[in-house]
N, C-alpha and C positions, 0 to 999 in steps of 0.2 A: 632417564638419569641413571649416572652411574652410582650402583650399588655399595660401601665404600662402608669395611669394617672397622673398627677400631682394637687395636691390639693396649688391652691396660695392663701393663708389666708391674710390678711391686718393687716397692721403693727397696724391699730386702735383696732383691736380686740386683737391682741398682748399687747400693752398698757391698754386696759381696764382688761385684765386678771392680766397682771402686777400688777395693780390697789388692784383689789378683794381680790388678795394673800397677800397684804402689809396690807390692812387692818383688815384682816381674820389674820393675824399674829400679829398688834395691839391688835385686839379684844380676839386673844387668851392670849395676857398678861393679859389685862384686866380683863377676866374674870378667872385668876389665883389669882388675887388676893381679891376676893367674893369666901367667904365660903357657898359652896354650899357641904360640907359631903362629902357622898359617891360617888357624882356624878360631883365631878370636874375632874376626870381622863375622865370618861365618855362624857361630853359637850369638853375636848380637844379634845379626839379620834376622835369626832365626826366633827369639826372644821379640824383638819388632815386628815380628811375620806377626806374632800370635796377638800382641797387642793393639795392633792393629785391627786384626779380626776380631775379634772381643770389641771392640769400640763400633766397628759398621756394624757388625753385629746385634749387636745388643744397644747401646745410647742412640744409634743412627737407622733403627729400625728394620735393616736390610731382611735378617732373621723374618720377617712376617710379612713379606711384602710377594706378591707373584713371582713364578718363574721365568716370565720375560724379563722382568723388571732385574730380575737376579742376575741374567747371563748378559744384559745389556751392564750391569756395573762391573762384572768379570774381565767384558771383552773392554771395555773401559779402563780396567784398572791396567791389565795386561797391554793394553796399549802405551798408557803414559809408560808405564814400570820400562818398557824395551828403552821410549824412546828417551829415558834419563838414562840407562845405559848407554844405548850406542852413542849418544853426546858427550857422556863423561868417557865411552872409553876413545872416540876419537879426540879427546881432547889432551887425553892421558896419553896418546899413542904419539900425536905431533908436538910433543915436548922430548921426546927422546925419538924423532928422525932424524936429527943430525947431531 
Protein backbone atom coordinates (compact mmCIF):
# COMPACT_ATOMS: atom_id res chain seq x y z
CA UNK A 1 0.00 0.00 0.00
CA UNK A 2 0.72 3.27 -0.91
CA UNK A 3 2.29 5.34 1.82
CA UNK A 4 0.19 8.74 1.50
CA UNK A 5 1.13 11.94 3.82
CA UNK A 6 -1.04 14.53 4.62
CA UNK A 7 -0.02 18.07 4.31
CA UNK A 8 -2.37 20.23 7.30
CA UNK A 9 -1.99 23.96 6.18
CA UNK A 10 -3.59 26.61 8.60
CA UNK A 11 -6.40 28.26 8.13
CA UNK A 12 -3.96 31.68 8.77
CA UNK A 13 -2.18 31.09 5.63
CA UNK A 14 -5.60 30.18 4.10
CA UNK A 15 -6.80 33.73 4.92
CA UNK A 16 -3.62 35.68 4.16
CA UNK A 17 -3.85 33.93 0.53
CA UNK A 18 -7.40 34.95 0.59
CA UNK A 19 -6.08 38.30 1.25
CA UNK A 20 -3.38 38.73 -1.66
CA UNK A 21 -5.97 37.38 -4.24
CA UNK A 22 -8.67 40.19 -3.36
CA UNK A 23 -6.25 42.64 -3.39
CA UNK A 24 -4.18 41.45 -6.51
CA UNK A 25 -7.89 41.44 -7.98
CA UNK A 26 -8.42 45.29 -6.77
CA UNK A 27 -5.19 46.09 -8.09
CA UNK A 28 -5.95 44.41 -11.29
CA UNK A 29 -9.03 46.97 -11.65
CA UNK A 30 -6.88 49.49 -10.85
CA UNK A 31 -4.48 49.17 -12.92
CA UNK A 32 -7.14 48.80 -15.90
CA UNK A 33 -7.99 51.76 -15.66
CA UNK A 34 -3.99 53.66 -16.29
CA UNK A 35 -3.25 53.78 -19.75
CA UNK A 36 -0.20 52.02 -20.05
CA UNK A 37 -0.44 51.10 -24.29
CA UNK A 38 0.52 48.07 -25.38
CA UNK A 39 1.30 46.76 -22.01
CA UNK A 40 -1.90 46.78 -20.20
CA UNK A 41 -3.04 43.23 -21.45
CA UNK A 42 0.46 42.28 -20.40
CA UNK A 43 0.78 43.69 -16.41
CA UNK A 44 -2.87 41.80 -16.34
CA UNK A 45 -1.55 38.44 -17.62
CA UNK A 46 1.03 38.97 -15.45
CA UNK A 47 -1.22 39.80 -12.12
CA UNK A 48 -3.24 36.45 -13.33
CA UNK A 49 0.05 34.59 -13.99
CA UNK A 50 0.60 35.09 -10.07
CA UNK A 51 -2.97 34.48 -9.01
CA UNK A 52 -3.33 31.72 -10.62
CA UNK A 53 -0.21 30.26 -8.95
CA UNK A 54 -1.07 31.12 -5.57
CA UNK A 55 -4.46 29.19 -5.90
CA UNK A 56 -2.63 25.60 -7.37
CA UNK A 57 -0.53 26.33 -5.19
CA UNK A 58 -1.68 26.73 -2.07
CA UNK A 59 -5.95 25.86 -2.10
CA UNK A 60 -5.26 23.00 -4.84
CA UNK A 61 -2.40 21.61 -3.02
CA UNK A 62 0.13 21.30 -5.95
CA UNK A 63 2.84 23.02 -3.49
CA UNK A 64 3.18 19.43 -1.51
CA UNK A 65 2.57 17.00 -3.86
CA UNK A 66 5.67 14.92 -5.69
CA UNK A 67 7.90 16.04 -8.48
CA UNK A 68 6.33 13.93 -11.00
CA UNK A 69 3.09 14.72 -10.09
CA UNK A 70 4.50 18.55 -10.35
CA UNK A 71 5.97 18.47 -14.06
CA UNK A 72 3.01 16.30 -15.19
CA UNK A 73 0.60 19.41 -14.25
CA UNK A 74 3.40 21.92 -15.96
CA UNK A 75 3.68 20.11 -19.03
CA UNK A 76 -0.22 20.04 -18.71
CA UNK A 77 -0.80 23.44 -18.14
CA UNK A 78 1.79 24.50 -20.89
CA UNK A 79 0.05 22.30 -23.15
CA UNK A 80 -3.60 23.66 -22.92
CA UNK A 81 -2.02 27.49 -22.33
CA UNK A 82 -0.34 26.97 -26.32
CA UNK A 83 -3.11 25.39 -27.61
CA UNK A 84 -5.71 28.55 -26.48
CA UNK A 85 -3.29 30.49 -28.06
CA UNK A 86 -2.67 29.09 -31.46
CA UNK A 87 -6.79 28.89 -31.60
CA UNK A 88 -7.34 32.31 -30.56
CA UNK A 89 -4.48 33.56 -32.63
CA UNK A 90 -5.63 31.55 -35.80
CA UNK A 91 -8.80 32.79 -35.29
CA UNK A 92 -7.75 36.39 -34.86
CA UNK A 93 -5.51 36.02 -38.02
CA UNK A 94 -8.56 34.71 -40.54
CA UNK A 95 -10.68 37.66 -39.68
CA UNK A 96 -8.30 40.09 -41.07
CA UNK A 97 -7.11 37.77 -44.48
CA UNK A 98 -9.19 39.43 -46.57
Amino acid sequence: MANHTQHIVSSKLYWLIWLILIIATFLTAWIATIDLGPFNTVVALVIATCKASLVALIFMHVKYTSEKMTRAIVISVVFWLLLLLVLSLTDYSSRFAG
